[in-house]
N, C-alpha and C positions, 0 to 999 in steps of 0.2 A: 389592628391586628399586626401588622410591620411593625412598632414599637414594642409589641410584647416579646415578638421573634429575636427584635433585637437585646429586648430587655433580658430575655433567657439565655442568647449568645455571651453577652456579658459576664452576668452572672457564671454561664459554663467553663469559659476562661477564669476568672475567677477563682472557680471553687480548683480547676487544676491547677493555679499558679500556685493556690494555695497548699497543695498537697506538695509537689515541688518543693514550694519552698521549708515546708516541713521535713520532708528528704535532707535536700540541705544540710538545713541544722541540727537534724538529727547526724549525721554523718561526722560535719564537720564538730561537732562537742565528741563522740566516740570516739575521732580521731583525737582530736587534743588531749582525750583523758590517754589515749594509749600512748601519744609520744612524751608523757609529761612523766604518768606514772610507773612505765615500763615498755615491754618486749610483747611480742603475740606468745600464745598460748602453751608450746612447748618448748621454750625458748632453754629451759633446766635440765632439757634430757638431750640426750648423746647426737640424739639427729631433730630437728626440729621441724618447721613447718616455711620458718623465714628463712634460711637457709639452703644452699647445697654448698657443697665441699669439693671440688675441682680434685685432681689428680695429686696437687702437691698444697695440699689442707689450707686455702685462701678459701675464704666464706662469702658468699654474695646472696644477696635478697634473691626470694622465689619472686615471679612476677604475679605471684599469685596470694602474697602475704594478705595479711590482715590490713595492713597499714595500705596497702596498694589497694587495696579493694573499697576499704572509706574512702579514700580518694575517687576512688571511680563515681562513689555515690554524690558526694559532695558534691562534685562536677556538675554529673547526670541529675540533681539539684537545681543549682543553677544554673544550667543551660536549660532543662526543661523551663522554671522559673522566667526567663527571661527569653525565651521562643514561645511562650502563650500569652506572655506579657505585649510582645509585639505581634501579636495577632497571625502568628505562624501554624493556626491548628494545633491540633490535638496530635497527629500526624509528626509534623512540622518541629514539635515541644516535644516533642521525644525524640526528635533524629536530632533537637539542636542539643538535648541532655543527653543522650550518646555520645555525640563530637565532642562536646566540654569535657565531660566525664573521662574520655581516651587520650585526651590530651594533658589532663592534672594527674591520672595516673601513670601515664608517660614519663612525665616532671616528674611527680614523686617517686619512682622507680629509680628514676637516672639519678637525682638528689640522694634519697637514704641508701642506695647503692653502693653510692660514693665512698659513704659513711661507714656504712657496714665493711666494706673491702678496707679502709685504712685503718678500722680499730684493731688493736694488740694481742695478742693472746699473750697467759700469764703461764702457759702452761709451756716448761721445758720438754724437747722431747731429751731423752735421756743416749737414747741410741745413737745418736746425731754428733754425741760430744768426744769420741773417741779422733782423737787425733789435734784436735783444740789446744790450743796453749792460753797458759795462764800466771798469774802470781801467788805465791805463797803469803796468806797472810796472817794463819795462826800455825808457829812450827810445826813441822811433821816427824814424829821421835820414829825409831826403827818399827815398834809396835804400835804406836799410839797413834789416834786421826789428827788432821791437822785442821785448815782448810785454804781452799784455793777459790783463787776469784776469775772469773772469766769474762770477756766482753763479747757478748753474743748478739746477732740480730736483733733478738726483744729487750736486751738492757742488760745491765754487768747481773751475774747470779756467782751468788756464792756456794760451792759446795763442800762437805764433809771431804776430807781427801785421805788416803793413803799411802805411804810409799813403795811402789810396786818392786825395788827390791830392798828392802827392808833396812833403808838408811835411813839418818836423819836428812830433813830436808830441809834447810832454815826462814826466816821470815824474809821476803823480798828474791826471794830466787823463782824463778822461771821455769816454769815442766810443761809437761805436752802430760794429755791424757791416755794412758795406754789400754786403758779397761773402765767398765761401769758396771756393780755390784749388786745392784738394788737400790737404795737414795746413795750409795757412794760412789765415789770414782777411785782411781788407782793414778798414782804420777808416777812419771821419772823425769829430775833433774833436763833440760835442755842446752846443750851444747854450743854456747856463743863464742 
């Protein structure tokens, strides 16, 4: 009778570690498909699900992303996995796949956080650029556009320009931006 007890303790462990470790890998392949083939789910619309937007438009992971949360599982995974594995209960294999799980989504939060907070945005803001100085680098005639280049936080952008009093402005001269238009800006010459 003692050996059967025993033989079905086994077995119970078992059949959990197996479920666990099914967790796991289920988790851990979801995740890899999502950091391999993209972003969480509303990643294309204006406010997202992996993001918020701080006061002065820096973007950081929710701690509640998609990516964070297979992490948790994967964890809670293997730490269940290997708390029934080492004869920690049923109990025991769930409080050790909790602790695993809070701790790989900890890491992974802090890591893609990282990430998320140093990538670039492509988007000028346009209201920003009034006062900016730049170079001219296709003439600007009294009437006609020109364009100006500028060196901005996100990298040199080039804009359509104008001259805000209706001179020519030639190649290689220096203006400040005095006005923005809709996609244009307005110069005037700068005084060195």
């Amino acid at each position: 009778m003692e050996s059967m007890l025993l033989a079905a303790g086994t077995l119970g462990r078992l059949g959990q570690s197996v479920w666990y470790a099914l967790i796991a890998i289920s988790a851990a392949v979801f995740l890899l498909v999502s950091l391999i083939f993209g972003h969480d789910h509303d990643a294309d619309h204006d406010v997202d699900h992996d993001h918020d937007v701080d006061h002065e438009g820096a973007a950081g992971m929710s701690f509640l992303s998609t990516k964070v949360l297979l992490m948790f599982a994967t964890g809670f995974g293997a730490g269940g996995y290997f708390g029934t594995r080492l004869d920690m209960g049923a109990v025991g294999g769930a409080a050790a796949g909790v602790g695993v799980g809070l701790v790989m989504a900890a890491a992974g939060y802090l890591f893609l956080n990282a990430l998320y907070t140093r990538q670039g945005s492509s988007t000028v803001r346009m209201d920003g650029l009034v006062g900016r100085e730049g170079i001219v680098d296709v003439t600007i005639a009294a009437e006609q556009p020109g364009q100006v280049s500028c060196s901005l936080p996100t990298g040199r952008e080039i804009f359509t320009a104008y001259s805000a009093h209706r001179t020519l402005i030639p190649v290689g001269t220096p203006v400040r931006i005095t006005a923005v238009t809709g996609p244009t800006i307005q110069v005037e010459p700068v005084e060195r």
